[in-house]
C-alpha positions as CSV (number, residue, x, y, z in Angstrom):
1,X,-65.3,21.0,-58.1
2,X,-62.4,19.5,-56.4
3,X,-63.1,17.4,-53.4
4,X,-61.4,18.6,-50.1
5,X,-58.3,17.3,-48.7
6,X,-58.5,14.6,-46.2
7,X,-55.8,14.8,-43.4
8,X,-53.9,11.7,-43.1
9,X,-54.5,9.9,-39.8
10,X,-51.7,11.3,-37.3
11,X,-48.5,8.8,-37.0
12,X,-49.1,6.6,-33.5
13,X,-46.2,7.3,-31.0
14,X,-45.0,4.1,-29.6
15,X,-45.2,4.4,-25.6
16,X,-42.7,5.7,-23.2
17,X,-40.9,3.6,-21.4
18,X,-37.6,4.2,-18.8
19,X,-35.7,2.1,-21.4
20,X,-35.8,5.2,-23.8
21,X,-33.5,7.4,-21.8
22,X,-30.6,5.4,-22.6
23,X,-28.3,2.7,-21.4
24,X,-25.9,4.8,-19.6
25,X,-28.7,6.7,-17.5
26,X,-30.9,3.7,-16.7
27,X,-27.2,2.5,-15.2
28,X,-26.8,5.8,-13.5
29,X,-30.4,4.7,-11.7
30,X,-29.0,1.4,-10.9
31,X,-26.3,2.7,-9.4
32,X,-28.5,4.9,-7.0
33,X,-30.6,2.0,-6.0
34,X,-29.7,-0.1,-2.6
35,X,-28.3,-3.5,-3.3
36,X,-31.4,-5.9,-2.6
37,X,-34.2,-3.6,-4.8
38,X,-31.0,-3.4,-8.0
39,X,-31.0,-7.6,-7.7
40,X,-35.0,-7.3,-7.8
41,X,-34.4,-5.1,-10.9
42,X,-32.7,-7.5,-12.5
43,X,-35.6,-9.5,-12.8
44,X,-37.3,-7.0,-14.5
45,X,-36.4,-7.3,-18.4
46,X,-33.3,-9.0,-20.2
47,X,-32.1,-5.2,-20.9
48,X,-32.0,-4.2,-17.7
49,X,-30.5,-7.7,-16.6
50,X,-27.7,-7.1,-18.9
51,X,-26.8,-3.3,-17.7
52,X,-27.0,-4.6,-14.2
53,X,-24.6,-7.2,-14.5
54,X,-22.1,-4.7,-15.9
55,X,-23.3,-2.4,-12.4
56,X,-21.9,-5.5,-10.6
57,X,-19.3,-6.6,-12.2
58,X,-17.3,-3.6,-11.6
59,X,-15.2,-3.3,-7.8
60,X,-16.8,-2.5,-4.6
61,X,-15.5,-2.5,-0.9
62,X,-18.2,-1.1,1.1
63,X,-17.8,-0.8,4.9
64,X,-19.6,0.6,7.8
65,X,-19.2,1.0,11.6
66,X,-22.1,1.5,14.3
67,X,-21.1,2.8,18.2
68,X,-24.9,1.6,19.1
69,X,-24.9,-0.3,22.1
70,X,-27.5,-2.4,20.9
71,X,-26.3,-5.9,19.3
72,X,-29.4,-5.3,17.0
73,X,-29.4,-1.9,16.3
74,X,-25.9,-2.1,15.6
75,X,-25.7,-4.7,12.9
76,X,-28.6,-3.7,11.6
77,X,-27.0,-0.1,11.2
78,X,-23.5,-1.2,9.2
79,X,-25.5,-3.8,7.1
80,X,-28.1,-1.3,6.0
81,X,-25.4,1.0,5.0
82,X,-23.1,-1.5,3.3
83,X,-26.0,-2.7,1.3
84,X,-27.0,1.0,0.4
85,X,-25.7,0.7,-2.9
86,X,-25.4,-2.1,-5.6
87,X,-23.0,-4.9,-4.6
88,X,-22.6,-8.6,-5.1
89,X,-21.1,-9.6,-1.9
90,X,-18.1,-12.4,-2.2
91,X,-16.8,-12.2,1.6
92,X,-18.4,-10.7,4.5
93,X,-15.6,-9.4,7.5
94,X,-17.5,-8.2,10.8
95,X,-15.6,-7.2,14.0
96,X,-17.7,-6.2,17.0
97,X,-16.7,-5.2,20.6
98,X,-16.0,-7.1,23.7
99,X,-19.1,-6.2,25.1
100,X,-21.7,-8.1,22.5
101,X,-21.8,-11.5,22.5
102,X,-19.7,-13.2,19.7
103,X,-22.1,-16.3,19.2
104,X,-25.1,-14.0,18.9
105,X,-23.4,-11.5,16.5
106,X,-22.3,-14.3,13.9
107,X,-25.2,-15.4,13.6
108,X,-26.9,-12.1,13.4
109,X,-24.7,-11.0,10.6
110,X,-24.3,-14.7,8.9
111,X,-27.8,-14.7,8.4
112,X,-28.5,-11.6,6.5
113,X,-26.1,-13.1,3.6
114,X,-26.6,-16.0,1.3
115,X,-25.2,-19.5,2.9
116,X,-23.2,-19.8,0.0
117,X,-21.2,-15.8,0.9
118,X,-17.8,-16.8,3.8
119,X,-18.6,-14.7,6.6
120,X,-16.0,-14.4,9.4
121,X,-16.9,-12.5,12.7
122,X,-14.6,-11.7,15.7
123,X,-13.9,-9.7,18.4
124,X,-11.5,-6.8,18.0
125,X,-9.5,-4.7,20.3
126,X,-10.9,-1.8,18.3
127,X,-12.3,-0.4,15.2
128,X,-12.3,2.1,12.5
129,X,-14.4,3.2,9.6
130,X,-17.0,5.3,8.6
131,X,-20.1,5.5,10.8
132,X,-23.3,4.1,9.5
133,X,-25.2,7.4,10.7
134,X,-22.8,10.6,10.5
135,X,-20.7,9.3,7.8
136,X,-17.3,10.8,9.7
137,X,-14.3,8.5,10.0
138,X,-14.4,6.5,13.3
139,X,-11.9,5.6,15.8
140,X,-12.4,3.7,18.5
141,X,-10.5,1.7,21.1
142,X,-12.0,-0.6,23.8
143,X,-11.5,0.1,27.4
144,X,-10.2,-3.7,28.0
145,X,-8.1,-1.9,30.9
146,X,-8.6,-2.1,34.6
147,X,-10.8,0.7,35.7
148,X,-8.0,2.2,38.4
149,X,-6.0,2.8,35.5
150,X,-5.9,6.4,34.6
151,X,-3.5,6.0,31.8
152,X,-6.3,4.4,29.8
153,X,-9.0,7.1,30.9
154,X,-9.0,9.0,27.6
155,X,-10.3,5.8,25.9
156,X,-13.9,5.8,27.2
157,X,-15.8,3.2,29.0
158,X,-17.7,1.8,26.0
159,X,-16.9,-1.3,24.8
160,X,-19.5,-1.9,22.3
161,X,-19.7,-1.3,18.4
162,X,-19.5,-3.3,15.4
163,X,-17.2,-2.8,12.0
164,X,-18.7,-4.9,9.2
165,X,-16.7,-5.1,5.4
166,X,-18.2,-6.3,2.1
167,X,-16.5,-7.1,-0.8
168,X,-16.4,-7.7,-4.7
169,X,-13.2,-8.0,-6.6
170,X,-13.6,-9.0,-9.9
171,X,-11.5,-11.4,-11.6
172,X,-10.8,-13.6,-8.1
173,X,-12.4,-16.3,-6.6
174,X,-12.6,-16.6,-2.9
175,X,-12.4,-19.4,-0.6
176,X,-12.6,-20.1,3.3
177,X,-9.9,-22.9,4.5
178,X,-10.1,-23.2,8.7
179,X,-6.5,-24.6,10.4
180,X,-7.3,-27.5,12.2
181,X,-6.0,-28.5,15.7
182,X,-6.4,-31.7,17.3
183,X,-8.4,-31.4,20.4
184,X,-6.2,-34.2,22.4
185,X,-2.6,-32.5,22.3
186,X,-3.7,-29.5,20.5
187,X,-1.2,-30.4,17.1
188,X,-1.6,-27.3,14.3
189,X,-1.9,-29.7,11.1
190,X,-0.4,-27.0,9.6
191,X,1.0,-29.0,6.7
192,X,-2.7,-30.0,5.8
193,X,-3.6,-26.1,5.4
194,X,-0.7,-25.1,2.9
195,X,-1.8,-28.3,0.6
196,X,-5.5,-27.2,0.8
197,X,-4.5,-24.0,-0.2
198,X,-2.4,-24.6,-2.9
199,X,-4.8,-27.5,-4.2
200,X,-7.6,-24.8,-4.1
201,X,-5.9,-21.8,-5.9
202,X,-4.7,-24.7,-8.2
203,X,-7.9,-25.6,-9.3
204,X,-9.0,-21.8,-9.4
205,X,-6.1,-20.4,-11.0
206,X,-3.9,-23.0,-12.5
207,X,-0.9,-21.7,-10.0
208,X,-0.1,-23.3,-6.7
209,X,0.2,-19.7,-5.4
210,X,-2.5,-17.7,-4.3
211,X,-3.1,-13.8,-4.8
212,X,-4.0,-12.7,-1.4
213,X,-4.1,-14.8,1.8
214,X,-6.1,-12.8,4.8
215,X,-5.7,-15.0,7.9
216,X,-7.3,-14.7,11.1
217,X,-5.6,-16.5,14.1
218,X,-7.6,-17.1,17.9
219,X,-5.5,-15.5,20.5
220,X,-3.8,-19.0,21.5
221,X,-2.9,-20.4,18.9
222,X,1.6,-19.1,17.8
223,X,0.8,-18.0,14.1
224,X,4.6,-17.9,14.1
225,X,4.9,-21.4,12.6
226,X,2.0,-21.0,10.2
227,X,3.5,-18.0,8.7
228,X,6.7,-19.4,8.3
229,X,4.9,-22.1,6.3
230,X,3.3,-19.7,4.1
231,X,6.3,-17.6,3.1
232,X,8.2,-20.9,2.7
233,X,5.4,-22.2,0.7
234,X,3.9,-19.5,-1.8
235,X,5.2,-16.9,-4.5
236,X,6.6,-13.5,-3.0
237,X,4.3,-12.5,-5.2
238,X,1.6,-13.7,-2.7
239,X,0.1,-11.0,-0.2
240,X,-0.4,-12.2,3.3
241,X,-2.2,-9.8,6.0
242,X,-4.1,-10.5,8.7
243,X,-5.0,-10.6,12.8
244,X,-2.8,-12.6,14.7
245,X,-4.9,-12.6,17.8
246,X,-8.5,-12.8,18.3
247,X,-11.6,-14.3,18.7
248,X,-13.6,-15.6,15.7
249,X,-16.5,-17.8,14.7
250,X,-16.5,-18.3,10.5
251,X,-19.2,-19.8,8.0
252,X,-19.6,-20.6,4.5
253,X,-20.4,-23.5,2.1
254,X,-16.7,-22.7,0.1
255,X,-15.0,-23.8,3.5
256,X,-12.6,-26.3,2.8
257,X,-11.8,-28.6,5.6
258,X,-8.0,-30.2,5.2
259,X,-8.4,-32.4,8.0
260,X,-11.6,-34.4,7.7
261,X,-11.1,-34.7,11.5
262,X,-14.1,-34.9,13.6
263,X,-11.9,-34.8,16.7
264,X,-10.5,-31.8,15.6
265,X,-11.1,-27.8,16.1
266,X,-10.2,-24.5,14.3
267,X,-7.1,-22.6,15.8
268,X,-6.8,-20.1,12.2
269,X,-8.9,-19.6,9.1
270,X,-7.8,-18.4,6.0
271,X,-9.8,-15.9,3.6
272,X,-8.0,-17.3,-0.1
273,X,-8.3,-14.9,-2.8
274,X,-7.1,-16.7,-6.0
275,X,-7.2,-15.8,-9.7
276,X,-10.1,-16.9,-11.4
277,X,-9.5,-18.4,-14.3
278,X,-13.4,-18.9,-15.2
279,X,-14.3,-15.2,-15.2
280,X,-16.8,-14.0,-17.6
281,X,-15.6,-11.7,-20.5
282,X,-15.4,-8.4,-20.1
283,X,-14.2,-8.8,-16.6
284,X,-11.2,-6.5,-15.5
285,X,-8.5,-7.8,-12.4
286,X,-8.1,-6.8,-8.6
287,X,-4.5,-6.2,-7.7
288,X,-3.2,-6.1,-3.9
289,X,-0.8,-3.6,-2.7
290,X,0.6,-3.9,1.0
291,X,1.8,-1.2,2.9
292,X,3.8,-1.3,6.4
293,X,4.1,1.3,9.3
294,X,6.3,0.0,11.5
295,X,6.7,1.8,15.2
296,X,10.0,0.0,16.8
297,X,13.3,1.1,16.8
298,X,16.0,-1.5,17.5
299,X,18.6,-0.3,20.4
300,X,22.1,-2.1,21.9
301,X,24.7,-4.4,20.2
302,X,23.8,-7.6,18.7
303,X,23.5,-10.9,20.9
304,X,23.7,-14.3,20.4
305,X,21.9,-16.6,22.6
306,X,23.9,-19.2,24.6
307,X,21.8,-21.2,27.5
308,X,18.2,-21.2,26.1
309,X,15.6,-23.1,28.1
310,X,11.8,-23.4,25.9
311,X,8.6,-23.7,28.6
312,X,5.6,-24.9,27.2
313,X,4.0,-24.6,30.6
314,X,3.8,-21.2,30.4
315,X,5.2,-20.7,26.9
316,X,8.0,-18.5,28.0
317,X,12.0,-19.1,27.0
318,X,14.9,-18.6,29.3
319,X,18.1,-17.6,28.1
320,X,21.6,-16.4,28.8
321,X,23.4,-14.5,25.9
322,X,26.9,-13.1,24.7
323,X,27.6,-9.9,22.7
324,X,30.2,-10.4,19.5
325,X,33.5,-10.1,20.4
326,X,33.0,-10.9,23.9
327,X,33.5,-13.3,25.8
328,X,31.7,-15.0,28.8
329,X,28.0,-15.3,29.5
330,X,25.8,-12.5,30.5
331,X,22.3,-12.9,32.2
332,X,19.1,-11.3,32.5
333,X,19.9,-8.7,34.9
334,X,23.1,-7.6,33.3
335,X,21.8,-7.3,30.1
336,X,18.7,-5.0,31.0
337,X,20.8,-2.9,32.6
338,X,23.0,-2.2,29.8
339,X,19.5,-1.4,27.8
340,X,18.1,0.7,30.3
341,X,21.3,2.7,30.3
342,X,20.6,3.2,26.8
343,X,17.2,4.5,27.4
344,X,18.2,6.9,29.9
345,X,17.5,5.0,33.1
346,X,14.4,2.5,34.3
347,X,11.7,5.0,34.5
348,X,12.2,5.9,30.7
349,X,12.2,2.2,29.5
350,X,8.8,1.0,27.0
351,X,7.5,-1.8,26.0
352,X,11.0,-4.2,25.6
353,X,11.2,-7.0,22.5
354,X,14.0,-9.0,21.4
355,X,14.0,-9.5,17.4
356,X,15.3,-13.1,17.2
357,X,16.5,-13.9,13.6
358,X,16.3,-17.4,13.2
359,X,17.4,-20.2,10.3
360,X,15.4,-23.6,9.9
361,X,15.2,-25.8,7.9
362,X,11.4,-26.0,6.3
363,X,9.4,-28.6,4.1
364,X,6.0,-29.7,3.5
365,X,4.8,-33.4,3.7
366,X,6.8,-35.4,2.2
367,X,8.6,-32.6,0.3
368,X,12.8,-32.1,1.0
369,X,13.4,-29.5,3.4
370,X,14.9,-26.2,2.4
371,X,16.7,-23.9,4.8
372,X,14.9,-20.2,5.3
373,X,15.7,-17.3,7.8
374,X,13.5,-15.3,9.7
375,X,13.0,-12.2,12.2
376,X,10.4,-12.9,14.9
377,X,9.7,-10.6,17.8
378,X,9.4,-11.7,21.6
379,X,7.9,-9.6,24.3
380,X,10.5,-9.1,27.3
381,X,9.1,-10.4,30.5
382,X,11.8,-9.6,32.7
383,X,15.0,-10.4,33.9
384,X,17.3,-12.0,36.9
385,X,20.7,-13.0,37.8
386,X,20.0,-16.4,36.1
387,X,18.0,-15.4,33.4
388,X,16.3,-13.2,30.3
389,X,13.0,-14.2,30.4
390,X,11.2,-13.6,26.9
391,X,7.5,-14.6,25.9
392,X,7.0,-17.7,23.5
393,X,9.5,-20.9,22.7
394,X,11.2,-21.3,19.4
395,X,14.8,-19.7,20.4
396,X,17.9,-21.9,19.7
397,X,21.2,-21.4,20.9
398,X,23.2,-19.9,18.5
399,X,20.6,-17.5,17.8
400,X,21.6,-13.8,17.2
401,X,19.1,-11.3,18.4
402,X,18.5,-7.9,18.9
403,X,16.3,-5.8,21.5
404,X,13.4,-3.0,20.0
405,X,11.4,-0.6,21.7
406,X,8.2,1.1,21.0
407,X,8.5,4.6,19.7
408,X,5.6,7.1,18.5
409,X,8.4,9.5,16.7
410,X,9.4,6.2,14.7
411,X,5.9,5.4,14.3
412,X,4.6,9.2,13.3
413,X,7.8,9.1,10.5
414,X,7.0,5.4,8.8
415,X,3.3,6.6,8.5
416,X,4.6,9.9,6.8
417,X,6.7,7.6,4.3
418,X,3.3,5.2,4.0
419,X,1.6,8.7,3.0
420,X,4.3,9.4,0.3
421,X,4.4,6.1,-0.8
422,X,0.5,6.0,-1.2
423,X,1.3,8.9,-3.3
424,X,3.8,6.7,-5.9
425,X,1.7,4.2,-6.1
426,X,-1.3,7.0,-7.0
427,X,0.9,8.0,-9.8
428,X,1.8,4.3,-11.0
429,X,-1.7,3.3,-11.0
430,X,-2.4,6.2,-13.4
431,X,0.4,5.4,-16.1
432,X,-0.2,6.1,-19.6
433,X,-0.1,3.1,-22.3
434,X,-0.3,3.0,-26.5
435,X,-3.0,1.0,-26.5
436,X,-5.5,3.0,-24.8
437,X,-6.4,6.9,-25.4
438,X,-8.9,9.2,-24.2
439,X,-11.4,11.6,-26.1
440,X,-8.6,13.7,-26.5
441,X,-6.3,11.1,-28.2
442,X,-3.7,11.0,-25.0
443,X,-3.0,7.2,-24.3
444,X,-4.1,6.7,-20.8
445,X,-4.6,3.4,-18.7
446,X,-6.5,4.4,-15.1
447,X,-6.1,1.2,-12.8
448,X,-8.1,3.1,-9.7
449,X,-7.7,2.3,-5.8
450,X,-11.4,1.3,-5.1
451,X,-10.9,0.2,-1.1
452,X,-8.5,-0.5,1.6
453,X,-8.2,-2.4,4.7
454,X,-6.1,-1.9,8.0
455,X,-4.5,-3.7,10.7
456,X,-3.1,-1.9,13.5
457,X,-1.8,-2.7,17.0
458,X,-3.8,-2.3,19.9
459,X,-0.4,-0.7,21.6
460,X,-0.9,2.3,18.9
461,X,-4.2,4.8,18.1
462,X,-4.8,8.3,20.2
463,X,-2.6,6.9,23.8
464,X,0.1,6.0,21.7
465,X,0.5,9.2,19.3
466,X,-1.3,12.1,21.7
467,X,-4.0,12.0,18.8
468,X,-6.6,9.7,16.9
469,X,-6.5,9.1,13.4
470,X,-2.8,8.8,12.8
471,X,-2.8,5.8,11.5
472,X,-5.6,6.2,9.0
473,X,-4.8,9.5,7.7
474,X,-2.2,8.4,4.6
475,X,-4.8,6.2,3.2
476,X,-7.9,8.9,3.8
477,X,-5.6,11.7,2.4
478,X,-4.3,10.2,-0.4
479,X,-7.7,8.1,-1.4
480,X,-10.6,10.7,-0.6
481,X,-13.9,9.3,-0.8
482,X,-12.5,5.5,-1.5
483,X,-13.9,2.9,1.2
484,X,-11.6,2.1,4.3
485,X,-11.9,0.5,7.2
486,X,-9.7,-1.8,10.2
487,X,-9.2,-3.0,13.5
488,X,-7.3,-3.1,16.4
489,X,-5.3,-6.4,17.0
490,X,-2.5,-8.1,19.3
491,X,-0.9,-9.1,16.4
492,X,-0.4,-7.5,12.8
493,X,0.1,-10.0,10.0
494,X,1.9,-8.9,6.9
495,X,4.3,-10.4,4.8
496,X,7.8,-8.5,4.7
497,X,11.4,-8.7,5.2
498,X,13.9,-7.0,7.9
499,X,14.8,-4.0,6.0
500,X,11.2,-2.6,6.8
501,X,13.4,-2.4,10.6
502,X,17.0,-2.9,9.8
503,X,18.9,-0.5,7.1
504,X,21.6,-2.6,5.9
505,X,22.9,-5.0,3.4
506,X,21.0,-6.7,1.3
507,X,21.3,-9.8,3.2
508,X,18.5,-8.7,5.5
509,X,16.2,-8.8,2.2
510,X,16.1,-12.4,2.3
511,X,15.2,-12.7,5.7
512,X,11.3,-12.6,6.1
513,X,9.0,-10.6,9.0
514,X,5.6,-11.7,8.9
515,X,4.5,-11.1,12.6
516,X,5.1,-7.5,13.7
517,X,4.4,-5.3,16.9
518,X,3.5,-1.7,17.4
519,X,2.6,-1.6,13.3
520,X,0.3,-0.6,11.3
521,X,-0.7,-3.1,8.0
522,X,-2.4,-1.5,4.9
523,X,-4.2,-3.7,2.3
524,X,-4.8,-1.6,-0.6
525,X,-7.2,-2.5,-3.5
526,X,-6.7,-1.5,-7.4
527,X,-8.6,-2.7,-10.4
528,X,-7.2,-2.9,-13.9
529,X,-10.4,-2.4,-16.3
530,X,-10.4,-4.9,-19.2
531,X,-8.9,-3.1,-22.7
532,X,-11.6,-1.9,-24.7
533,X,-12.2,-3.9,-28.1
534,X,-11.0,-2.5,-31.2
C-alpha cells in the first residue's frame, strides 16, 4: 500500500517593504514630502539616501510671498511654503515691507537656515510672487507716498508683507562678497571687490569670470562706479542683475571680506554664482538668460555739455550745454523749454532724464588702464537761466547727452517683445541633438526653464500701466507653473548695451548700460541635464 503524499512546506515570502515598489515610485514619494522630513528620509537606508540625493540634485527655485501683517506670521508663511517640497537650499533672498522691522526680519529668516546657507534680507519698494496661502500671483506696491496724495490712492495703505526666494542650481557654487566702505570718508574699495571676485570664481571655476553676479546696493551708496568696474572687469559672458537701491542686512560663513578692515562698513554685497568645477558626477548645469523691458523713450537733438559744475554736497551736477552744429551756450531754462515744446507744453511733461554717454579710461590695481564708454541716466532736477541741474556727479565737459522720458506705450511694447522673446528662447531650449533620442528614436535635448527672478522699477506696476501684472505676465505666460518671483526697486541692475534704447549703428553695441530707470529686469533660469551614458 502506497504511503500518502506529503505536501511540501509552502515557500516563505520574504516581507514587504516600501523598497519593493520601485526606485522611480519611492522617488515619486520623495518628491511629495516637505523638505525637512525628505532630509530625515535620508537617514533612513543607503537606498533611499542614494534616490534622494538624485531628488536634490536636480534644479529648484521655490518662492513665496505673505501680505500678513504679522512679522511672524509672515515669515513663517513664505518659509513653510518654500520648504514644502524637497530642496537643498544654496542662497536664501527675502524682501519684506517698510513697515517690519529689517533687524528683526533677518534674523527671523537667517535663523531658520543653516549658518553655512548666504542669506540676504532687505527692504523693498514692493513685491511679487505667489502667495503662501491662495497660491495666485501677487502684486504689491507700498504706499511709501504722503497720505494727501490721491495719485497714489489706488495702491493701498499696507505696507507690510514679505517675499522670500530659495534656490538650487546645480553645477554652481555660490559665494557672498560685501563692498566695503571706509567709515572716515566713506571710500568704495571697489577695486578690492572685483579681485575677491575673480580670485573666488578662480578658485571655483578655474576662470576669472564669474557666471552670474546678483548685487544688492544700500540706497546711498552710486552703484554707477561699481558697475562700470564689473563690465570693465568680467566676460560679456557674465550676467549681472540686481537692486540698485535698498536696504539690506546679509549673512553667511561663504562671505568673503576683501577689505580686512575693521574700520570699515558694507555699502553693496554681491551674490557670486560661479561654475563649480568639483561637482559630483551625474550633475547637469544652470544657465542664465537676461531679459530687458525698457520704458523710456529718448526725445530732442543731441547735446554736448559745456560748463559742468560736480556737487558732492548734495550730489547734484550743474551744467550748461550746446546742440551739434550750433553755436553758443544754452542754459537750463532754454533747454527745457525746447523739451517741453516737444512734449506738448509743461503740463504734459514726465519724469525728465538725461542719458549721458561717457568714455574713461578704467583699470584695476595696478593693472594699465583701458578706455570704455558708457550710457548712464540722470534724473532732471530742474532748470534756470544759469543752469541744468541734473542728480548725481560724474559728467565731464565734452560729454554728449541726451534727454528720455517715461512712457507706459514704450513700456507695454518692450514687455510684448520680452513675451516674444521668452517664446525664442522656449524653442532654443528645446533643440534637438544626435546624441540624444527619445522612446520614439527622435533626437531630443530638453534644457527646461525651472525659475525666474525680476527687478522692476518702483515708477512702473498698476499707476504706471492702468493695470497690475504687466510686468510679470511674459514670464507667467510663457513659463506656466515655473517659479517666479521680484521686487520693486529705485534702481534696476542689468548688464546691457544702448541699443536696448537707441536703434542705430553698431557703434552703440559697444557702449554698455548697466543702471536703468523705468525697466523691468528678468533673470531667467535653464538647466541642461547631464547626457545619459551609453
Amino acid at each position: 500500500m502506497d504511503k500518502p503524499r506529503q505536501k511540501s512546506p509552502a515557500t516563505a515570502l520574504p516581507p514587504a517593504t516600501i523598497d519593493m515598489i520601485g526606485e522611480d515610485l519611492l522617488f515619486n514619494v520623495f518628491s511629495k514630502l516637505p523638505a525637512v522630513d525628505c532630509a530625515a528620509a535620508a537617514c533612513v537606508s543607503r537606498s533611499w539616501n542614494v534616490t534622494i540625493t538624485r531628488l536634490l540634485s536636480l534644479p529648484k527655485l521655490s518662492s513665496a510671498v505673505s501680505l500678513n501683517p504679522s512679522l511672524q506670521v509672515a515669515v513663517n508663511d513664505v518659509i513653510d511654503k518654500v520648504l514644502a517640497c524637497p530642496i537643498r537650499p544654496q542662497f536664501v533672498i527675502a524682501s519684506i515691507g517698510p513697515a517690519f522691522d529689517l533687524d528683526e526680519a533677518h534674523r527671523l529668516i537667517a535663523g531658520r537656515f543653516g549658518s553655512q546657507i548666504p542669506v540676504i534680507t532687505s527692504i523693498s519698494q514692493g513685491i511679487f510672487g505667489q502667495n503662501a496661502t491662495t497660491n495666485e500671483f501677487e502684486e504689491v506696491q507700498w504706499d511709501t507716498f504722503d497720505d494727501d496724495d490721491e495719485a497714489h490712492a489706488d495702491l493701498g495703505n499696507e505696507i507690510h508683507g514679505a517675499l522670500l526666494t530659495v534656490g538650487f542650481l546645480p553645477g554652481l557654487a555660490i559665494d557672498l562678497i560685501p563692498l566695503s566702505k571706509t567709515l572716515g570718508n566713506q571710500v568704495l574699495m571697489i577695486d578690492d571687490l572685483v579681485l575677491s571676485v575673480r580670485e573666488r570664481s578662480s578658485s571655483r571655476s578655474g576662470s576669472a569670470s564669474p557666471v552670474g553676479i546678483l548685487l544688492f546696493s544700500d540706497e546711498e551708496t552710486d552703484i554707477k562706479f561699481v558697475l562700470e568696474k564689473f563690465d570693465y572687469a568680467f566676460s560679456t559672458e557674465t550676467v549681472i542683475v540686481g537692486d540698485g537701491g535698498s536696504q539690506f542686512l546679509y549673512r553667511g560663513e561663504t562671505a568673503i571680506n576683501p577689505s580686512n578692515n575693521k574700520a570699515a562698513s558694507s555699502a553693496a554685497v554681491v551674490l557670486l554664482f560661479s561654475r563649480d568645477r568639483g561637482k559630483p558626477p551625474g550633475v547637469g548645469e544652470t544657465q542664465f538668460h537676461i531679459m530687458l523691458s525698457t520704458g523710456i523713450s529718448s526725445i530732442g537733438p543731441t547735446y554736448k555739455a559745456v560748463s559742468v559744475r560736480g556737487r558732492s554736497r548734495d550730489y547734484s551736477t550743474w551744467l550748461t550745454a550746446k546742440r551739434e552744429a550750433v553755436h553758443g551756450s544754452l542754459d537750463g531754462q532754454t533747454i527745457l523749454d525746447q523739451i517741453y515744446d516737444e512734449l506738448g507744453g509743461h503740463n504734459n511733461c514726465p519724469v525728465l532724464y538725461i542719458g549721458v554717454t561717457k568714455r574713461r579710461k578704467c583699470s584695476i590695481g595696478q593693472e594699465k588702464p583701458s578706455w570704455i564708454s558708457t550710457h548712464e541716466f540722470h534724473e532732471v532736477l530742474s532748470g534756470d537761466e544759469e543752469y541744468l541741474y541734473v542728480h548725481g556727479v560724474g559728467i565731464r565737459s565734452g560729454d554728449s547727452f541726451r534727454f528720455y522720458h517715461a512712457s507706459s506705450d514704450l513700456a507695454r511694447a518692450s514687455c510684448n517683445t520680452v513675451a516674444n522673446n521668452f517664446r525664442h528662447l522656449k524653442q532654443l531650449l528645446n533643440y534637438e541633438r544626435d546624441d540624444h533620442t527619445n522612446s520614439n528614436g527622435v533626437a531630443t535635448h530638453k534644457k527646461p526653464v525651472f525659475g525666474g527672478i525680476m527687478f522692476a522699477c518702483c515708477g512702473r506696476g498698476k499707476l504706471f500701466f492702468g493695470e497690475p501684472n504687466v510686468d510679470g505676465s511674459p514670464f507667467l505666460e510663457k513659463f506656466p507653473g515655473v517659479t517666479f518671483s521680484g521686487t520693486y526697486c529705485t534702481g534696476e541692475i542689468a548688464r546691457a548695451d544702448l541699443c536696448s534704447y537707441e536703434q542705430g549703428s553698431q557703434e552703440h553695441s559697444s557702449i554698455s548700460c548697466n543702471l536703468h530707470v523705468f525697466s523691468t529686469v528678468y533673470l531667467v533660469m535653464s538647466y541642461t541635464p547631464p547626457l545619459p551614458q551609453h
